[in-house]
N, C-alpha and C positions, 0 to 999 in steps of 0.2 A: 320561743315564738318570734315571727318575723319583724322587726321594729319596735322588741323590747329586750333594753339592753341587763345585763344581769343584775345593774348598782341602779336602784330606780330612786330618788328623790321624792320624798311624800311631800302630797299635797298641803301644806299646813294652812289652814285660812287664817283671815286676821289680818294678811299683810305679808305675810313672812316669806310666803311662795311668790315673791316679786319675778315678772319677763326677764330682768338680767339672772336671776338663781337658774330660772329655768334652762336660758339660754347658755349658762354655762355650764351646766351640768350636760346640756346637750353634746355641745362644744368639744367634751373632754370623753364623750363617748358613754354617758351615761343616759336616762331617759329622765327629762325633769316632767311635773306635775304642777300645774297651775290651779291654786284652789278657786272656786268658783263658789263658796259658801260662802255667804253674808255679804253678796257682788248683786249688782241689778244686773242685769242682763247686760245693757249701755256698756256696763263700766269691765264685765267680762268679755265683752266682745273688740273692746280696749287694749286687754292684755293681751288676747290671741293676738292681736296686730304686732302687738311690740315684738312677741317672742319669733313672728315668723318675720321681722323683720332683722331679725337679729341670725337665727340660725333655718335653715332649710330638714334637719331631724327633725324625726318623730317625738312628741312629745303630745303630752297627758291635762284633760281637763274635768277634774272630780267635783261631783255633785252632790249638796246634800238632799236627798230624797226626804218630803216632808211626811210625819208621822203623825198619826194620830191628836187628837186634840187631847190632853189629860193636866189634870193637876191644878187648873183654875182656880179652885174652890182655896187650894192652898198657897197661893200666889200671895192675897191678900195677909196673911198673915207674916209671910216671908215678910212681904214690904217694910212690916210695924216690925219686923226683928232687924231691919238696916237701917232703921230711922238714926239711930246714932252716927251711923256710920256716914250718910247721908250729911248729917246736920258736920261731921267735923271735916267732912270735904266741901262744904259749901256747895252742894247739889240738890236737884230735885231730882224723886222717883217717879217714872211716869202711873197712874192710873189708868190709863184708858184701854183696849183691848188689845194682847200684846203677843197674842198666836197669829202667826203668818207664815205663808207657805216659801218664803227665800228668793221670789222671782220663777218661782221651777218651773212654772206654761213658759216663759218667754226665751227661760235659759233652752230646754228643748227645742223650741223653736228655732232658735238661732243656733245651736248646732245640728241641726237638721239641717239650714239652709246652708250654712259654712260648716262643711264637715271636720272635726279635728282628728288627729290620728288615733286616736284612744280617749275615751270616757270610762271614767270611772264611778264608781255610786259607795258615798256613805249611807250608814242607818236605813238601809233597809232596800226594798227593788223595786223598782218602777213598772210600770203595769204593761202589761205583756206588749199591747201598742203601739206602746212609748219604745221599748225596746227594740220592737221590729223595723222604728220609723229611723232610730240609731243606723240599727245595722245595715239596712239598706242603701243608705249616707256615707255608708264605706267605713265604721267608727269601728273598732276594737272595744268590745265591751270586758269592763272589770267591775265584779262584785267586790266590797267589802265584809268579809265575815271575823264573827270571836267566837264560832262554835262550831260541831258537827252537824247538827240540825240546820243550822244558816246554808253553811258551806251546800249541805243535799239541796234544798229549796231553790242555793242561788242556780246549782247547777243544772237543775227542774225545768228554771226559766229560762234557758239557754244562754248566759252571757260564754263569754270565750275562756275569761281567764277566772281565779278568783285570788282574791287580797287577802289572805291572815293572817290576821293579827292577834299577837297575841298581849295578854296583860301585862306585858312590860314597856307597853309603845307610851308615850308623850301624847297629850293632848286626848281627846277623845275618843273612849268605846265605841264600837261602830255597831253594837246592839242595835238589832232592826229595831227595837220596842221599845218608848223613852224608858217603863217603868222593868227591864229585864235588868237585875245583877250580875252583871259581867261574871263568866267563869273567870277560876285562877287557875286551872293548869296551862304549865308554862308554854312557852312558844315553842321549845324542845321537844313538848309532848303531843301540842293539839298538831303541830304543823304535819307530823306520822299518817294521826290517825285523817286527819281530812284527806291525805292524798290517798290510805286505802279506802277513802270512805266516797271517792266521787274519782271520776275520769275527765279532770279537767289540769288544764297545768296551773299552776300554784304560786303566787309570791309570797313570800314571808316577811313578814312586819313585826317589829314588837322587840328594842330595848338591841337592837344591832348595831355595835360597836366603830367595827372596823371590819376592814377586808377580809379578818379570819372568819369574823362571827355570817360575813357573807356567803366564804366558802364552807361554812359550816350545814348553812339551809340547804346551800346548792348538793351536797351530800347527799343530805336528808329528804331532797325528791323535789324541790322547790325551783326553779326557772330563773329566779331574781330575788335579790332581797333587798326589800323599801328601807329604809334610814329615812326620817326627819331631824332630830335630833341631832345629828352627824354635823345638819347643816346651818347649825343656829346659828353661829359663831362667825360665820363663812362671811366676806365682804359683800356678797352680794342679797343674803338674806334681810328681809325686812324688820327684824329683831330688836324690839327697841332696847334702847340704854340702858333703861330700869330692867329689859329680860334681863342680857347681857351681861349688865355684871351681877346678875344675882348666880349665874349658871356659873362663876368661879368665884363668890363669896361663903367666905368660910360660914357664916351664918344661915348659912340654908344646904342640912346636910342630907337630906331625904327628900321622895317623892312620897305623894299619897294619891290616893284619886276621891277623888271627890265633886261631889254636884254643888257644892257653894257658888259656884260661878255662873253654872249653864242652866242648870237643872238636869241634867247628862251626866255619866258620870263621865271624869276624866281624870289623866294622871299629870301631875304638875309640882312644884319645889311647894314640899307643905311651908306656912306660912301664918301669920297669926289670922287671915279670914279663914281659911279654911279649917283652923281649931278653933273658932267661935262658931262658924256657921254650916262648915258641912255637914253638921249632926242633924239639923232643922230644915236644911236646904229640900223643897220638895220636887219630884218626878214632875217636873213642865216645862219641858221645853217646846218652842226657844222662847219661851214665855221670861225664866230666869235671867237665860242668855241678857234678852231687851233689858230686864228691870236693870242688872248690877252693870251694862252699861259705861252709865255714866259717874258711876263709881269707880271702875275699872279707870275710866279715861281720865277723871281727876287725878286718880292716886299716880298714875303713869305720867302725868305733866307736873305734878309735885314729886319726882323719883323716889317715891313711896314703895318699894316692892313689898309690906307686907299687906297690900291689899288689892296686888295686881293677881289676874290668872300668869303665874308662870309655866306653861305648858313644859315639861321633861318628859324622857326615858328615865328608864332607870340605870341607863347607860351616860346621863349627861356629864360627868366629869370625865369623859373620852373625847367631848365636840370639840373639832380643830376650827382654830381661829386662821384666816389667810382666804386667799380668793377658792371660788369654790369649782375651780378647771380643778386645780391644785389638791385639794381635797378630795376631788369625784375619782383623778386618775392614781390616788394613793389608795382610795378603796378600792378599784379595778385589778390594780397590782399585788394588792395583798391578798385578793379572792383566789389568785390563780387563773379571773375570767378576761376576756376582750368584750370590749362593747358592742353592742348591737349596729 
């Protein structure tokens, strides 16, 4: 499709997806993704500047679509299960009402008025509306899906393209529904049946390597295939110290997925929070998300990694360290693709 290049750059929020990653991944003929999850509006409208100050491509601004209200009731309990955890970081847990919709009226809004070249949607679709008012704005719409059932829905609602992913991607399930259990068939199997199962073109996401495992998707009926992972390492990534060297510490030799963090599931360097707490951790997001916080943010300013969220692939001991032009055009090369 026109203005997306085959090596896409995933959206990672948190920080990671920084205007210089994007703008280099542009740079080097790739299409970068600026996450806009857990941003106010102000501070997304922020990084669009940077990135179009930097490059004149086409590049990508992913939203988290807000979900249903669940899991309240079990918040409270969570809390009294991190009180330890709390008390040896010298932090407070907040109490107060901690379901919020991410800015999503104002982020709409603001690409509505400033059109980007492509939007994207986690966790689930935007109401029919919302999407018309996209498209009309001139935006390139992408679903994200982890199943055949999503994949038909998204395609229902008319977006352009659709994202899947599959169970071996880094960082979060894109399950429309906080409380749905992610499938496990692989990204080799679901990425088949989704493209006979819908007439739409396809990126593939989920535990992609290098340029083989790119030209691998592209085979198998797929447009582009998304890496985040790829690009943790990368100079320009926002990746703190504590990720970073936990992603080439002998001590952390698996990924799991787990809601200890979010309350979502997601996949990340198992670690000792998530063998204490992803068994108890409950279905609320980003209720979770808020509580563990400023647990998160302690442990990360004491380079504590066993109690940070380490988002991985299952591909993470493949991510190249070095600027990420550098990176983008070695996965280009090894796909057999040219960039968009």
């Amino acid at each position: 499709m026109e203005g997306l290049a085959p090596v896409v750059q995933a959206p990672m929020a948190g920080g990671v997806a920084t205007p210089e990653l994007v703008a280099a991944v542009c740079r080097a003929g790739g299409t970068g993704f600026l996450a806009g999850g857990y941003l106010t509006a102000d501070a997304l409208a922020g990084r669009i500047a940077a990135v179009r100050q930097r490059v004149d491509s086409p590049f990508g601004v992913n939203l988290f679509v807000p979900g249903e209200r669940a899991g309240d009731e079990a918040v409270g309990a969570y809390r009294a299960a991190l009180a330890p955890e709390a008390a040896r970081f010298g932090v407070t847990l907040r109490t107060d009402d901690l379901y919020e919709r991410d800015d999503w009226e104002a982020k709409l809004r603001l690409l509505v008025a400033a059109p980007v070249p492509i939007v994207s949607f986690t966790f689930g679709l935007p109401a029919a509306e919302d999407l018309a008012s996209l498209r009309e704005a001139g935006s390139t719409l992408v679903a994200t899906v982890t199943s055949v059932p999503e994949a038909v829905a998204a395609a229902e609602a008319g977006v352009d393209l659709l994202c899947v992913q599959g169970p071996e991607a880094g960082g979060h399930r894109a399950t429309f529904r906080v409380a749905d259990t992610p499938g496990e068939a692989p990204l080799a199997e679901l990425l088949p049946a989704v493209v006979r199962a819908v007439r739409k073109p396809v990126v593939a996401a989920g535990g992609l390597r290098d340029g083989r495992d790119v030209a691998a998707v592209l085979r198998a009926g797929a447009v582009a295939g998304q890496l985040g992972t790829a690009f943790l390492l990368t100079d320009e990534a926002g990746t703190s110290a504590t990720h970073r060297a936990a992603l080439t510490a002998e001590r952390f030799g698996e990924t799991v997925v787990t809601r200890a963090f979010s309350g979502r599931p997601a996949r990340g360097l198992r670690n000792a929070f998530t063998d204490a707490h992803g068994a108890a951790a409950p279905s609320a997001y980003p209720q979770v998300h808020h509580l563990t916080a400023p647990l998160r943010a302690a442990a990360a300013r004491a380079g504590e990694p066993e109690a940070v969220s380490l988002w991985a692939g299952t591909g993470y001991r493949s991510a190249r360290p070095g600027p990420a032009e550098a990176v983008t055009r070695a996965l280009l090369g090894e796909s057999g693709a040219s960039g968009g």
